[in-house]
Structures are given as structure tokens and as C-alpha cells.
C-alpha positions as CSV (number, residue, x, y, z in Angstrom):
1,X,19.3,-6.9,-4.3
2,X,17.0,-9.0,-2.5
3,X,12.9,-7.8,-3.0
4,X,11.2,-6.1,0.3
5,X,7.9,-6.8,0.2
6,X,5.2,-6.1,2.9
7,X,1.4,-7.6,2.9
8,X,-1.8,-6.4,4.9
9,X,-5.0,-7.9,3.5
10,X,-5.1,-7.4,0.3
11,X,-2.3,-4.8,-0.3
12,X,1.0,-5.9,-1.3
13,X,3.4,-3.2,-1.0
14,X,6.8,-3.7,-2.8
15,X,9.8,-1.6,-2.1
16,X,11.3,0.0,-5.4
17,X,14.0,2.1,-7.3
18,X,12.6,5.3,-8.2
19,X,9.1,7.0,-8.2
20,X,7.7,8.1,-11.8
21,X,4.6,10.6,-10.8
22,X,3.9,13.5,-8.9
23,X,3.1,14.3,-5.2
24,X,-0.4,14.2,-4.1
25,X,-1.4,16.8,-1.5
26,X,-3.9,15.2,0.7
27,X,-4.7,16.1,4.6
28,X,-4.2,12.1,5.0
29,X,-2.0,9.3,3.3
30,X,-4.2,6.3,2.5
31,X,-3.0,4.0,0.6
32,X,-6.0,2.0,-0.8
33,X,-9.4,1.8,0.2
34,X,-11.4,-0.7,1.1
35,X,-14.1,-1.7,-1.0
36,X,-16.9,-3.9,1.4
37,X,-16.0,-2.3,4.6
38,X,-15.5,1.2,3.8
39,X,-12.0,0.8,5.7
40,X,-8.4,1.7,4.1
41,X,-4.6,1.3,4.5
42,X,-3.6,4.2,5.3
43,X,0.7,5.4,6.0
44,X,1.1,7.4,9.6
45,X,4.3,9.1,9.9
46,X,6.9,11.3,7.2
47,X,5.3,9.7,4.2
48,X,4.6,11.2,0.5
49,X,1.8,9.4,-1.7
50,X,2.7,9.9,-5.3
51,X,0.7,9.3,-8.2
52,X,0.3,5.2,-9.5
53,X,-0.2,3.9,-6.2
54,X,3.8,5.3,-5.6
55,X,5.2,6.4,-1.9
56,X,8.2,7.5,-0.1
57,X,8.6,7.1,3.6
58,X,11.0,9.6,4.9
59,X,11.7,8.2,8.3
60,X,9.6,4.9,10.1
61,X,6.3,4.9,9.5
62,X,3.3,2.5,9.9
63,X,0.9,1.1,7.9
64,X,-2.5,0.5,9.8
65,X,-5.7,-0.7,8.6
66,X,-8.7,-1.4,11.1
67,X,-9.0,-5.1,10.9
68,X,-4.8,-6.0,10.1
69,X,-1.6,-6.0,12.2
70,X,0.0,-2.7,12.0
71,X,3.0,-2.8,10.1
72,X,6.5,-0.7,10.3
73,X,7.5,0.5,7.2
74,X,11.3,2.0,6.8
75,X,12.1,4.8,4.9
76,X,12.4,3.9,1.0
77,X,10.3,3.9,-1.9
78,X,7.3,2.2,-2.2
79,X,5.1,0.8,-4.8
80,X,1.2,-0.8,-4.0
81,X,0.1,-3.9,-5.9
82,X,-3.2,-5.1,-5.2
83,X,-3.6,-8.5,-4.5
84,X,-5.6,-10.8,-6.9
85,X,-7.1,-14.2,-6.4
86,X,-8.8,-16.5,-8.8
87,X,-12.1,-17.9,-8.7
88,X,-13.4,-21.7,-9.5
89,X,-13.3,-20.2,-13.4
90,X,-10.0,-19.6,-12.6
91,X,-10.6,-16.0,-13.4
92,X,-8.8,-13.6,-11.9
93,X,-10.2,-10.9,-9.6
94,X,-8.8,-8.3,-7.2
95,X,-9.2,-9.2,-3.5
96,X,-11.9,-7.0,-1.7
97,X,-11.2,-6.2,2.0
């Protein structure tokens, strides 16, 4: 099976076998949020968010942030990895968007 994997900023969203969590019931679906600008990644469409930065997507959906390309998302199961980068200690670091 060949990894899908989908990137906006610093969200890395990896597609996956199975969810281990529970549902979270929220009036909105983001995804992560952004820590300088106050803006998120958030899923439009027949999406679940599950608990460990888990989701299913039921039928197409998008994921949109404010200052990234918008990106389709087909239905599957999802986990989010966030994005590190090292600095000139080469310590690693999340990425802040």
C-alpha cells in the first residue's frame, strides 16, 4: 500500500488504517490551530474529528486554512502530524503558522 499523505503549512496529514479514540462533538472541525496568526486548518464537508489528532472523511471534503491552497481530501481515515523543523542547534521545534 502506497502512503497518502497531504501538506498545508505546517500540518502534515497522513492517511491511515484505523482510528483508536472517540468522536469529538464540536459545532466546527478544525484540525489544528494556528499559533502566531490565530488562524486554523479546519475540514468542511462529512468529516468526524476523533480524539489524537484522528479523522474520518465520509464523502470529499476540503481542508482550508486562510493563508494555504485549499485542499481535497477523499473519504478515508486520517491522522495529523505536525510538522517540525530544526534550528541552527539543530534542535527540533514544531513549525508555527
Amino acid at each position: 500500500m502506497t502512503d497518502t499523505m497531504y501538506r498545508q503549512g505546517d500540518v502534515l496529514i497522513v492517511k491511515t488504517e484505523e482510528i483508536n479514540g472517540k468522536p469529538k462533538k464540536l459545532d466546527h472541525l478544525v484540525v489544528m490551530e494556528g499559533e502566531l496568526t490565530g488562524h486554523h486548518h479546519q475540514l468542511v464537508g462529512d468529516a468526524v474529528l476523533f480524539d489524537d489528532l484522528q479523522f474520518k472523511v465520509n464523502s470529499l471534503s476540503e481542508l482550508v486554512h486562510e493563508e494555504h491552497a485549499t485542499i481535497q481530501i477523499p473519504p478515508g481515515t486520517y491522522r495529523v502530524v505536525r510538522q517540525r523543523e530544526f534550528d541552527e542547534t539543530n534542535m527540533a521545534r514544531f513549525v508555527r503558522d
